[in-house]
C-alpha positions as CSV (number, residue, x, y, z in Angstrom):
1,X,2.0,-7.4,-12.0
2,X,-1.1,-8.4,-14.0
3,X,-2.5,-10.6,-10.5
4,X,-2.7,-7.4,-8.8
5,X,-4.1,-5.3,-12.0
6,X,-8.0,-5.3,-10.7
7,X,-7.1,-5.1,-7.2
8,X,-4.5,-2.2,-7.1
9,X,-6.3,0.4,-9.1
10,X,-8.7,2.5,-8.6
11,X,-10.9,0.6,-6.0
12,X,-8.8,-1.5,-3.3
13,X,-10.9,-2.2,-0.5
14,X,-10.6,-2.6,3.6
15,X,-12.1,-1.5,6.6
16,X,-10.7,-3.0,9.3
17,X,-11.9,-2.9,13.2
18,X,-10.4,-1.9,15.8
19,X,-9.7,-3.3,19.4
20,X,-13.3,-4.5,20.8
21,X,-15.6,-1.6,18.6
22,X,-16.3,-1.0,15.1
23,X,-14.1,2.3,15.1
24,X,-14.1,4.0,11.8
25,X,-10.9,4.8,10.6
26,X,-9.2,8.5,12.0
27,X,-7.8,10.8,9.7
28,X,-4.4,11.9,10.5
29,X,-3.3,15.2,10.7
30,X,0.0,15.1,12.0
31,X,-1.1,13.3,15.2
32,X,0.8,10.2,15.0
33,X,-0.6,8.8,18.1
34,X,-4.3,10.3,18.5
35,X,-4.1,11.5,21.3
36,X,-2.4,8.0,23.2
37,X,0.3,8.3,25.5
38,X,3.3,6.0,24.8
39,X,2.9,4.5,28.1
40,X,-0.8,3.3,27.5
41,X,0.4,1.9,24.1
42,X,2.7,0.3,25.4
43,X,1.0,-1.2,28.5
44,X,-1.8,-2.3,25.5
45,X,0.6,-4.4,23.8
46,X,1.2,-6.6,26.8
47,X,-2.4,-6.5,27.4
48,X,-3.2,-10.4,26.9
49,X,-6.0,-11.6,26.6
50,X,-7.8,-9.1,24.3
51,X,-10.8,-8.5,22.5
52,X,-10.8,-7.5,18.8
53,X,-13.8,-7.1,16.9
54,X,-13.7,-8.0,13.0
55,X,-15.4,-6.1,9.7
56,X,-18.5,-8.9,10.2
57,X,-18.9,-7.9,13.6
58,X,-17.7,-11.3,15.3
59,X,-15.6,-11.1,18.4
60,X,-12.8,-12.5,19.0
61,X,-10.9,-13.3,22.4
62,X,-6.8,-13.6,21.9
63,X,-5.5,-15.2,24.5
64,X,-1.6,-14.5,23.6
65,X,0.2,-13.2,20.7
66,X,-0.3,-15.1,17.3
67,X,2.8,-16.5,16.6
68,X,1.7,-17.5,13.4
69,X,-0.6,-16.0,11.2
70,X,-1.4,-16.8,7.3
71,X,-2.1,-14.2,5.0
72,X,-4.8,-14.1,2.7
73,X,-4.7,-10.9,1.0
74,X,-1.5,-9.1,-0.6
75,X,-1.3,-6.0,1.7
76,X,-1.3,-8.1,4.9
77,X,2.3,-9.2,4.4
78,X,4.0,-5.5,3.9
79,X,2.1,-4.4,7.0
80,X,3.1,-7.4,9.1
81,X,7.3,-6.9,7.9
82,X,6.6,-3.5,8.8
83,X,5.6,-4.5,12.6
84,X,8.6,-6.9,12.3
85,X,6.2,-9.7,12.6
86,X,6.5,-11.5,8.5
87,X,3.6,-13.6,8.0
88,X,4.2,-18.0,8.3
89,X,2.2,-17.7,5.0
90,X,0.9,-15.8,2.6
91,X,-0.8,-16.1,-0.9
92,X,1.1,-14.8,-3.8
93,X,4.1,-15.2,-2.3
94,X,6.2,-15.5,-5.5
95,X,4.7,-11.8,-6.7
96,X,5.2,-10.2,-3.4
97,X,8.9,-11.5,-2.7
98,X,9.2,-9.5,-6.0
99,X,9.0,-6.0,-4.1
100,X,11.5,-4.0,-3.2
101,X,11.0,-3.8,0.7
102,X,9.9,-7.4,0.7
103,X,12.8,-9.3,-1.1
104,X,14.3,-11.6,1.2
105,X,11.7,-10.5,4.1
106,X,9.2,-13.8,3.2
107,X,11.9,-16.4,2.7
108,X,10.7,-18.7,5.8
109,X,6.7,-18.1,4.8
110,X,4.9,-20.9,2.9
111,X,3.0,-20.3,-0.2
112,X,-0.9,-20.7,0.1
113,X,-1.4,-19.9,-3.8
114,X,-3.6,-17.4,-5.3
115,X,-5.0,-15.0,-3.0
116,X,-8.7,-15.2,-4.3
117,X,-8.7,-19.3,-3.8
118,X,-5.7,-19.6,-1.5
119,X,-4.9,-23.7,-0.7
120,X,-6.8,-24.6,2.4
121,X,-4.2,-27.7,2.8
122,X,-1.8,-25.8,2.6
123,X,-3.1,-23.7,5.5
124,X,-4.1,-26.6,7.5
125,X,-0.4,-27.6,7.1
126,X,1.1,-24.7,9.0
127,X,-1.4,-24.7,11.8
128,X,-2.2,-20.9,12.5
129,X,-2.9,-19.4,15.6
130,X,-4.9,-17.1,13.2
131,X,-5.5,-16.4,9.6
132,X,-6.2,-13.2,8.1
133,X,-8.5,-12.6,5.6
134,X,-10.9,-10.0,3.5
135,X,-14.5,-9.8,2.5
136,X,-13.0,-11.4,-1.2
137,X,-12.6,-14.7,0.4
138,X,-16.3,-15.5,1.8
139,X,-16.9,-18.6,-0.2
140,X,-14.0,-20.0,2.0
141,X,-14.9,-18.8,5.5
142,X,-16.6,-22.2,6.3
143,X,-13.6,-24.1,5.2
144,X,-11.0,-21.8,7.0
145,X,-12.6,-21.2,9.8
146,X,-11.9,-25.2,10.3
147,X,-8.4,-24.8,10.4
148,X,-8.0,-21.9,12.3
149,X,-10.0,-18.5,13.6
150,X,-10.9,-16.3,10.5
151,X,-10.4,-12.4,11.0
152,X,-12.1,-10.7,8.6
153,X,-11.1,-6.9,7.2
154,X,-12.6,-5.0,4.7
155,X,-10.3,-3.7,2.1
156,X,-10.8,-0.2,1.0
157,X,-10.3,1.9,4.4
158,X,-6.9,0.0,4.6
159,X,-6.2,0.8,1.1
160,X,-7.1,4.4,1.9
161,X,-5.4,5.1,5.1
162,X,-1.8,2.9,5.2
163,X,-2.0,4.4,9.1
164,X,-5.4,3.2,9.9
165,X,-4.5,-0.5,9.0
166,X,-1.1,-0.7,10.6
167,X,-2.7,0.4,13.6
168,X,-5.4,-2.2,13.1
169,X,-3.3,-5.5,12.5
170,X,-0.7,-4.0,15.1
171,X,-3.6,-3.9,17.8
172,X,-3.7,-8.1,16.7
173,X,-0.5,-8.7,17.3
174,X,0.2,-6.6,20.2
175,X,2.2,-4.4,18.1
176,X,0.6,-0.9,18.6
177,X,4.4,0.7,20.2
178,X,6.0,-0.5,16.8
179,X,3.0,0.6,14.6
180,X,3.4,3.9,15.8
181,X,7.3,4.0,15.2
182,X,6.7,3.3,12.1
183,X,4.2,6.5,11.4
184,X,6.3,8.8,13.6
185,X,9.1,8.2,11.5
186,X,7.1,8.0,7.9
187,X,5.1,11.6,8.5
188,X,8.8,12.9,10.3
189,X,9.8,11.8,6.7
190,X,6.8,13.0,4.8
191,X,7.4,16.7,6.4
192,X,11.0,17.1,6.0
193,X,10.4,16.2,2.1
194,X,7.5,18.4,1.9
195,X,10.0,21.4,3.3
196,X,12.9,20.2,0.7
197,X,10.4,20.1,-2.0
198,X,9.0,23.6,-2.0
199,X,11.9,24.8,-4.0
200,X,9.5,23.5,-7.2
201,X,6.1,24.9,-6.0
202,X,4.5,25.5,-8.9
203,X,6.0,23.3,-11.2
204,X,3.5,20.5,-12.4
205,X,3.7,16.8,-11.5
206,X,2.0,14.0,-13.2
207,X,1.7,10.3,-12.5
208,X,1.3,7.7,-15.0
209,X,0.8,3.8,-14.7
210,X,1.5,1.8,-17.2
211,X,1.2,-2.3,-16.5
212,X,2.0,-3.0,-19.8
213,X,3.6,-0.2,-21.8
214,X,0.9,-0.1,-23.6
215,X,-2.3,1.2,-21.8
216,X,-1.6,4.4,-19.7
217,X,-3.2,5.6,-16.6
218,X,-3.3,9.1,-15.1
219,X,-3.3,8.0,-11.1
220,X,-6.1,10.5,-9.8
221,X,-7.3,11.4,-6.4
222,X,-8.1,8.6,-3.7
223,X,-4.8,6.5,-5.2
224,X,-2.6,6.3,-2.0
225,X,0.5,7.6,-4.1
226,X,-1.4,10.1,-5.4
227,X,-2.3,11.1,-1.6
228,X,1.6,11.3,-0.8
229,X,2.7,13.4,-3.9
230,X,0.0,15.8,-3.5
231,X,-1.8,16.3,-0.2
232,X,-1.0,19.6,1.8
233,X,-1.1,17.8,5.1
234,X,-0.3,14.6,4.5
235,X,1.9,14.6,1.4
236,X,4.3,16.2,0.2
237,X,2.2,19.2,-0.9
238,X,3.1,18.8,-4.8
239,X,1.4,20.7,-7.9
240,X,-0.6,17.6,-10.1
241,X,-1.2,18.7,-13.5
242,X,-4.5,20.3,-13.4
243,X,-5.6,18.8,-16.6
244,X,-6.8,15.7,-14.9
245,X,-9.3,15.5,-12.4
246,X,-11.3,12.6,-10.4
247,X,-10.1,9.3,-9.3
248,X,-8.4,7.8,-12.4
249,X,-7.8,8.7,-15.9
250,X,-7.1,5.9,-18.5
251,X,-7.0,6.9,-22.6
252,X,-8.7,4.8,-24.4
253,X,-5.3,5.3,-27.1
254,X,-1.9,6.5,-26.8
255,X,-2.4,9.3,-28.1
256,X,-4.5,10.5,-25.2
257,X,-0.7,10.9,-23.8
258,X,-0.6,14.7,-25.4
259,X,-2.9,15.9,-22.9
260,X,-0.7,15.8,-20.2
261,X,1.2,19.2,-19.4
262,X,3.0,18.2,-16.4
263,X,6.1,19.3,-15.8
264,X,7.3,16.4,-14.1
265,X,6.2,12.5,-14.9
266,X,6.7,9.7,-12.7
267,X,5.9,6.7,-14.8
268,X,5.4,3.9,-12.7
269,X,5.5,-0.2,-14.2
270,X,7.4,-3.1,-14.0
271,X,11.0,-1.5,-13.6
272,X,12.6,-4.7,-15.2
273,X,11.3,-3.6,-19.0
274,X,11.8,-0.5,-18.5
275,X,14.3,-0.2,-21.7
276,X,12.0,-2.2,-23.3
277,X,9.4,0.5,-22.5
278,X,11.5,3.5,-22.8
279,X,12.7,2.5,-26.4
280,X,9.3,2.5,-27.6
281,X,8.5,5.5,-26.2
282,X,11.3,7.1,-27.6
283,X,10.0,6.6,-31.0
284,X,6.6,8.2,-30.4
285,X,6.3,11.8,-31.6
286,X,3.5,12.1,-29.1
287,X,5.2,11.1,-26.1
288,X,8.6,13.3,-27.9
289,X,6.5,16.5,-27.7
290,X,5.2,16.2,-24.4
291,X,7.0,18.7,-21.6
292,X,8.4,16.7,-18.9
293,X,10.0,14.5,-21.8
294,X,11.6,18.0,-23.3
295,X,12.8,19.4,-20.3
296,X,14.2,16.0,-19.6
297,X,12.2,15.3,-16.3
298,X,10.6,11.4,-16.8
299,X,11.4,9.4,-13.6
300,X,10.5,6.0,-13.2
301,X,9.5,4.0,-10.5
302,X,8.4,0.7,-9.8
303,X,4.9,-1.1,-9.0
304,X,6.5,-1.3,-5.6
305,X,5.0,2.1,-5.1
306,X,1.4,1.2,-5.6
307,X,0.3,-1.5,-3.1
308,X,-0.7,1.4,-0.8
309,X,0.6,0.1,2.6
310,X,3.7,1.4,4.4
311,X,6.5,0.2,3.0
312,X,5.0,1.0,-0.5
313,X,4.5,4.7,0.8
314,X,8.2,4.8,2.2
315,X,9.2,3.4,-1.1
316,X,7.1,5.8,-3.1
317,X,8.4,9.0,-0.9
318,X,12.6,8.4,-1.2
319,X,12.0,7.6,-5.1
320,X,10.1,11.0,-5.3
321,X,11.8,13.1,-3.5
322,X,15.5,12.0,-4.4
323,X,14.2,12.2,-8.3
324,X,12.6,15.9,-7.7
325,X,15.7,17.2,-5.7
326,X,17.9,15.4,-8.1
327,X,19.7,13.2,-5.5
C-alpha cells in the first residue's frame, strides 16, 4: 500500500483526450451514453484506422486494435480488465494483483517494475503495439518512444471522473460498446443503492483511511469514494459528518479521532491487519467513546476501494451498501 500512498490521496492526476480533439472531460448526470446512439458506438469500435489525440497534443494514427499494450501507470490496468482487454504488462504488478477485482486477472502480464521508472528492457521485450503512459514518466519518453508509440494521459481528470477515462482508453482500443456497458450497469447500480439507502437519510457517515493504523485521514470532497457515498446525482446520496469539510482531513494525533460524530465509519486500510488494527483500537478510550463505535456501526473495507477507477468504485458501492443495509 505505501507505493501508492502519494499517488492515491488527495491529488491523483489525469486528463486524458479523446478521439482526434482535446475534449474536456463531461460530467455525467445519468446520461450514460451522452447523447450517442448504440449503433454509432458501435459502428466506432470497428472504425479502423483512427485518430486519437494525446494530453501533449501529438496525434496518433491506429491502424488496428492494439493487441498489446504496456502499462505504465496503476489505474490503466483496472480500466483495461474492465473493457476485458488486461494489459501484456504493467508496472507494479505484484501490488495490483493484490486487489480484489484484479486477483488472478494479470496472471499472463509481465512485470515492468516500479511505475515511476518502469524497466525499458523489459518493455522492449514484449514488443507493444502501444504503451500507455502519464505526465509522471517524461524523463522516459525518449527512451520509450523507441520501443513503441508513447500515449500520454494526464492523471487527475481520470482520477476524478472513473467514466471519463474508461471512455477514453475504450476509444484506444475500440472498446467504447463495452465502456458503456460497464457505466450503464455501475450508475443502474449506483441508483438502485441510492433508493435502498434512503431508509438512513439523516444518519451520519464518515470515512477514514488509515495506511498504517497509525495516521488517520478523514477522506473529503474530490476523493472518488467520497463522490460515490455522498453525491446526490452520482452517489448514493449519503449524509458525511458535517464536521469535516474540504478535500482531505489528516490529525496531526490520534486523538484528533474525537472529532468525528459520524454515525457510521467506514475505515478503509489494508484488510489483512485488520485485527492487528482493530485490537489497538479497542484499547483507545478515544476511539471507545466515539458514536459509530457505540452504536456498533465500524465497517471496514479495503484499499481496493481507493484507486478511483471502475472496478474500485464497483468494489467501493456492494461493500457500502451491503454494510449500511446490513446484508
Amino acid at each position: 500500500m505505501q507505493k501508492v500512498k502519494g499517488l492515491l490521496i488527495p491529488m491523483l492526476l489525469l486528463a486524458g483526450i479523446l478521439a482526434g480533439c482535446n475534449e474536456a472531460p463531461v460530467e455525467n448526470k445519468g446520461s450514460t451514453t451522452e447523447g450517442a446512439s448504440a449503433s454509432s458506438v458501435n459502428a466506432a469500435a470497428t472504425d479502423w484506422p483512427r485518430t486519437f489525440k494525446d494530453a501533449l497534443g501529438k496525434e496518433f494514427v491506429i491502424k488496428k486494435k492494439p493487441e498489446k499494450i504496456a502499462s505504465l501507470w496503476y489505474f490503466y490496468p483496472e480500466i483495461l480488465v474492465a473493457l476485458g482487454e488486461p494489459p501484456a504488462a504493467s508496472t507494479d504488478k505484484e501490488f495490483l494483483s493484490s486487489l480484489s477485482y484484479l486477483k488472478g486477472k494479470l496472471d499472463s502480464a509481465e512485470e515492468l517494475g516500479d511505475k515511476l521508472s518502469p524497466s525499458i528492457e523489459k518493455i522492449l521485450s514484449i514488443e507493444p503495439d502501444y504503451i500507455l503512459a502519464t505526465e509522471h514518466h517524461e524523463k522516459n519518453y525518449d527512451s520509450l518512444e523507441k520501443v513503441a508509440p508513447v500515449i500520454t494521459l494526464n492523471s487527475k481528470d481520470i482520477y476524478d471522473n472513473w467514466q471519463y477515462g474508461l471512455r477514453t482508453v475504450a476509444k484506444i482500443i475500440g472498446k467504447e460498446a463495452e465502456a458503456e456497458k460497464v457505466i450503464d450497469k455501475m450508475m443502474n447500480e449506483i441508483t438502485t443503492g441510492r433508493e435502498a439507502l434512503k431508509s438512513i437519510q439523516g444518519e451520519s457517515v464518515a470515512l477514514i483511511l488509515s495506511w498504517d493504523g497509525k495516521t488517520y485521514n478523514v477522506l473529503g470532497e474530490g476523493n472518488p469514494v467520497y463522490i460515490l457515498a455522498f453525491d446526490k446525482e452520482k452517489g448514493l446520496g449519503l449524509t458525511p459528518d458535517d464536521t469535516f469539510k474540504g478535500t482531505n482531513n489528516e490529525f496531526t494525533a490520534f486523538e484528533g479521532m474525537s472529532t468525528v460524530q459520524a454515525d457510521h465509519i467506514f475505515l478503509i486500510g489494508d484488510i489483512t491487519k485488520k485485527e492487528t488494527l482493530m485490537n489497538e483500537l479497542k484499547q483507545s478510550k478515544v476511539w471507545n467513546n466515539l458514536d459509530a463505535v457505540k452504536k456498533g456501526n465500524i465497517y471496514l473495507m479495503d484499499t481496493s476501494a481507493i484507486t478511483g477507477g471502475p472496478l474500485a468504485i464497483e468494489y467501493a458501492l456492494q461493500n457500502i451498501k451491503n454494510a449500511l443495509l446490513k446484508l
